[in-house]
C-alpha positions as CSV (number, residue, x, y, z in Angstrom):
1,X,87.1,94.1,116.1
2,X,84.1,96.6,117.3
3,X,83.5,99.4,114.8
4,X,86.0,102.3,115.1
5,X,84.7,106.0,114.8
6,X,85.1,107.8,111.0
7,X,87.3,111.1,113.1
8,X,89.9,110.8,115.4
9,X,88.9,110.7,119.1
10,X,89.1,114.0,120.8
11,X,90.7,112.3,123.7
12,X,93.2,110.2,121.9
13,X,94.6,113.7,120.2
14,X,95.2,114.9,123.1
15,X,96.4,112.2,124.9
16,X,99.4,112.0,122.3
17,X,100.0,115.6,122.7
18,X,99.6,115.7,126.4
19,X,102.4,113.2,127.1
20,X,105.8,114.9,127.9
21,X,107.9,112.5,126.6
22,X,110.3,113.8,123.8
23,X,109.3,110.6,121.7
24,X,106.5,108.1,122.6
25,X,105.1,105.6,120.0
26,X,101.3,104.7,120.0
27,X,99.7,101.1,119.1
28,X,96.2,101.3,116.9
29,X,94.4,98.4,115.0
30,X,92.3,99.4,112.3
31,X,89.9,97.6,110.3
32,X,89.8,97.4,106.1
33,X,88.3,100.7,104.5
34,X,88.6,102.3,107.8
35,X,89.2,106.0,107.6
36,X,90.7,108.4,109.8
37,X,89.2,112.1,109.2
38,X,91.7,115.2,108.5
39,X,93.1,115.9,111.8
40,X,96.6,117.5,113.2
41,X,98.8,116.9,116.2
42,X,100.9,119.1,118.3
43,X,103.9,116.5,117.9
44,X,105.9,115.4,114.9
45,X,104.4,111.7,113.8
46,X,106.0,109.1,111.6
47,X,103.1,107.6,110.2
48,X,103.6,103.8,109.9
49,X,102.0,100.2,109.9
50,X,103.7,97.0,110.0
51,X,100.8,95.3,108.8
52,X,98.5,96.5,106.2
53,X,99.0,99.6,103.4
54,X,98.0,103.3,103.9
55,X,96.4,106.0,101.7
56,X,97.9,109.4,103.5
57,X,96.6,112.6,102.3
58,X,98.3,115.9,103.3
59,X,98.2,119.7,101.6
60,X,98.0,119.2,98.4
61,X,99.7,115.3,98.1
62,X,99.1,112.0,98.8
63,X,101.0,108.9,99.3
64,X,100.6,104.9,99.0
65,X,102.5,103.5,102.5
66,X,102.9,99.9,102.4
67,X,105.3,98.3,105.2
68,X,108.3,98.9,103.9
69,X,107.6,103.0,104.0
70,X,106.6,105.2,106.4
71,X,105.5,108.9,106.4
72,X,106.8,112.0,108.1
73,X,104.2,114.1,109.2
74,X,105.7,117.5,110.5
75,X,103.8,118.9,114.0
76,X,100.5,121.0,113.1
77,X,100.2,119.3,109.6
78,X,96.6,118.2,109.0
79,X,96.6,114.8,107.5
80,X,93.9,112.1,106.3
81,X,94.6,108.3,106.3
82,X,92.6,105.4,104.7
83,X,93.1,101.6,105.4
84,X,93.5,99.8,102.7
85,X,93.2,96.3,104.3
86,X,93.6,95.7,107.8
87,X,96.2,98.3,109.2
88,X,98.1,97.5,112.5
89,X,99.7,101.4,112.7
90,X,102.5,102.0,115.1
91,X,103.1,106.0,115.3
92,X,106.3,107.4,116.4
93,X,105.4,111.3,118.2
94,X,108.4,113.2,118.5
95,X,107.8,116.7,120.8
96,X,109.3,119.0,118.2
97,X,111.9,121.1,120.5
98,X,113.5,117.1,121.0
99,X,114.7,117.1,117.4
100,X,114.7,120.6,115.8
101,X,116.3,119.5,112.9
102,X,114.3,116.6,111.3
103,X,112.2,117.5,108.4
104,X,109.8,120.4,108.4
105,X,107.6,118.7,105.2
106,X,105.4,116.0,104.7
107,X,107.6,113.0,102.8
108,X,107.7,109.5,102.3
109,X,110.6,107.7,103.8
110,X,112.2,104.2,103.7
111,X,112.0,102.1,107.4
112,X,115.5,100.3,107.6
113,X,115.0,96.9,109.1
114,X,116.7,98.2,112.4
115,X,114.4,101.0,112.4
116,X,111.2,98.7,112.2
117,X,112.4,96.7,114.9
118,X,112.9,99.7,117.3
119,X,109.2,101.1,116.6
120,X,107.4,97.5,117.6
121,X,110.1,97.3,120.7
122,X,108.6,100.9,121.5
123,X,105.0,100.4,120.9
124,X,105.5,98.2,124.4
125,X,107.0,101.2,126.0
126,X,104.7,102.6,128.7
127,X,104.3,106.6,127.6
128,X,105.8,107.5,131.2
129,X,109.3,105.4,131.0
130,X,112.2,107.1,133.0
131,X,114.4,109.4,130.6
132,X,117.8,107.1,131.7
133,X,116.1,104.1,131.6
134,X,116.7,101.2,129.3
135,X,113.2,102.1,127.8
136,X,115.0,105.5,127.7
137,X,118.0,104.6,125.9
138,X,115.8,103.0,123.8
139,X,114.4,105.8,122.7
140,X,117.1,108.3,122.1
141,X,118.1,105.8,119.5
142,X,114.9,105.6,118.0
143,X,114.9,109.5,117.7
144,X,118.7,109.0,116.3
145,X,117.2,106.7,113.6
146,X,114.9,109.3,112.4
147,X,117.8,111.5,111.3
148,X,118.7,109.2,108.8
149,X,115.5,108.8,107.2
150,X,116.0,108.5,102.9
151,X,113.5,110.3,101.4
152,X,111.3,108.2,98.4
153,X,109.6,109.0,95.4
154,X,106.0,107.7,96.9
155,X,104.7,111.6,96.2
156,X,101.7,112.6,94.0
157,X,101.0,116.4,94.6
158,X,98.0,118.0,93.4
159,X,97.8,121.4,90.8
160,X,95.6,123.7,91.6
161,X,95.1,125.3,88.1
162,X,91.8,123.8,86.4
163,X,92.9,122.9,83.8
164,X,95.6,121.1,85.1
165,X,93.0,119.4,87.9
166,X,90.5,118.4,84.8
167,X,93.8,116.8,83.6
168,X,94.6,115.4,86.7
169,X,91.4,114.4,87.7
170,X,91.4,111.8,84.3
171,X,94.5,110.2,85.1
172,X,93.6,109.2,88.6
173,X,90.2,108.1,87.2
174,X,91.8,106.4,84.3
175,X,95.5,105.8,84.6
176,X,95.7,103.8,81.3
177,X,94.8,107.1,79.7
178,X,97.6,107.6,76.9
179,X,96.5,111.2,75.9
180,X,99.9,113.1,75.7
181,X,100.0,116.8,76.5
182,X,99.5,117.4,72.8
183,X,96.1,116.0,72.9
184,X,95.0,117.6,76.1
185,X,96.0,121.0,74.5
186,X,93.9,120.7,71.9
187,X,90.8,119.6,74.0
188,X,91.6,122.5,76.4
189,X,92.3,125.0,74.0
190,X,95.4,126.1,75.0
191,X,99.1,126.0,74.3
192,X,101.3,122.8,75.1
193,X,104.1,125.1,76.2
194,X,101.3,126.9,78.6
195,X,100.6,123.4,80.2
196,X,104.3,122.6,80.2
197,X,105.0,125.5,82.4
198,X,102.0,124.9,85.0
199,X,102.7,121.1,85.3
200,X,106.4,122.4,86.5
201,X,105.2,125.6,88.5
202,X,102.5,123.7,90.2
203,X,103.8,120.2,90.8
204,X,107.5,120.5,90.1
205,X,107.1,117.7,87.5
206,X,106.5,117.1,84.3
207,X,103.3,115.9,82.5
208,X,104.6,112.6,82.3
209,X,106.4,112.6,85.4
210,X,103.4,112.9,87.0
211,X,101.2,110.4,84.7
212,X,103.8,107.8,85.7
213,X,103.9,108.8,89.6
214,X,100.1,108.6,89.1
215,X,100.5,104.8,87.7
216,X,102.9,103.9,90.2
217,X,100.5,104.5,93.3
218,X,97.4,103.3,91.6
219,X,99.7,100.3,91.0
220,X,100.5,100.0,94.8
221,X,97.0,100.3,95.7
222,X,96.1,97.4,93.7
223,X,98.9,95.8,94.5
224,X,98.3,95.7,98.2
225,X,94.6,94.7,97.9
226,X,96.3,91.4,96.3
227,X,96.0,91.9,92.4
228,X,98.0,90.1,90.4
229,X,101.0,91.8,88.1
230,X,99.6,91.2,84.8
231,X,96.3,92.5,86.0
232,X,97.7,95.9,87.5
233,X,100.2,96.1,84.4
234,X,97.4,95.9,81.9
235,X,95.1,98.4,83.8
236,X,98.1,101.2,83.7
237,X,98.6,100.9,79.9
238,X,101.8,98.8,80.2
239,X,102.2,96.6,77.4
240,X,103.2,93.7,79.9
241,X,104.0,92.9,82.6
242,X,107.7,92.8,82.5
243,X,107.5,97.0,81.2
244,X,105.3,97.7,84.5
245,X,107.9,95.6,86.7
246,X,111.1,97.5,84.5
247,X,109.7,100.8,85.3
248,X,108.3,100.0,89.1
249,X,112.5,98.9,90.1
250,X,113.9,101.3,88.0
251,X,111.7,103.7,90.8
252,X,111.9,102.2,93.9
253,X,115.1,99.4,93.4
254,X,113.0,96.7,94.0
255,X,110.5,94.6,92.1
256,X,106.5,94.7,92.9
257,X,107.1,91.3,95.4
258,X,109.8,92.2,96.8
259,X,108.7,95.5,97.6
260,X,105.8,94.4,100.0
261,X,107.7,91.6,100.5
């Protein structure tokens, strides 16, 4: 595969937006490590791969996609995205008057098996199919699909208070980090209570909410790059492999295999 540019094509952008179509989906191949500079689009876009796992940045959150999860990515919402492996991305651009009531924030979202199978079916839709077509029909289902999008805990948002970011900043770096808020008190010279407070004001969680939210989607990432279990379990702090795997179903239903599975 030829080298692909670091921001997103100028012509591409508007290409998407361009096209009338209330819903159009949009085939792109992307190398490992390949990055895909901030950027925004005029449409609604579920952001999804059936190949290959995402890093998606938005605001002030980010999110692991693997192919079992997609994300929804409200119109004018700029957005980063990182390839971690090989990515084979098949975007779904809804115009936003064509579904007024789908979600107006940025969330993960679970891709039913039906739902998968109408995106790649629509990726070999040409942009300009007849509105009572088959190719048509096709679509107005895909669009009714999207209304019934769950909503997943894949969400990491980011404080802006800095002393939250210095705390927040250590856990990403070092997610086997077992200080407890106590501890981090102490080395920032302020009250537990006062951190309390911030982590809820600023990220709606707790401190270790967010610790284990942090683990989880460091735990994808090296998950998806093909790490072992025990090896991810033992770099989060777990105690073994079986807590990790406990903690990572009681969060998403499903075990670490079956999840990219």
């Amino acid at each position: 595969m030829p080298a692909l540019p670091e921001s997103p094509n100028p012509e591409f952008l508007s290409q998407v937006d361009r096209n009338p179509a209330p819903v159009s989906c949009k085939a792109t191949d992307y190398p490992a490590g390949h990055v895909i500079a901030p950027h925004a689009h005029a449409k609604s876009q579920l952001i999804y791969a059936v190949h290959g796992v995402m890093m998606v940045s938005a605001g002030e959150g980010r999110w692991i996609v693997p192919p079992t999860r997609g994300i929804w990515m409200p119109a004018g919402w700029p957005h980063a995205i990182r390839c971690i492996g090989e990515v084979r991305m098949r975007s779904i651009y809804v115009r936003p008057d064509a579904a007024p009531h789908l979600p107006d924030q940025s969330r993960a979202v679970a891709i039913s098996a039906l739902l998968r199978e109408l995106i790649q079916a629509a990726a070999e839709i040409p942009p300009d199919y007849a509105r009572h077509s088959r190719d048509g029909r096709l679509m107005r289902l895909l669009l009714d699909e999207l209304h019934a999008l769950p909503e997943l805990p894949l969400h990491l948002p980011q404080p802006a208070d800095p002393r939250l970011k210095r705390i927040c900043s250590r856990l990403l770096a070092a997610p086997h980090d077992g200080a407890t808020l106590g501890d981090w008190a102490r080395r920032l010279a302020v009250d537990a209570k006062t951190l309390q407070r911030l982590f809820a004001r600023e990220t709606g969680m707790t401190f270790g909410k967010w610790r284990q939210q942090a683990r989880l989607l460091h735990g994808l990432e090296r998950l998806a790059t093909g790490d072992k279990v025990l090896e991810v379990a033992l770099a989060l702090g777990y105690d073994s492999p079986s807590a990790f795997a406990t903690m990572f179903k009681r969060q998403f239903g499903l075990s670490p295999s079956a999840f990219f599975r």
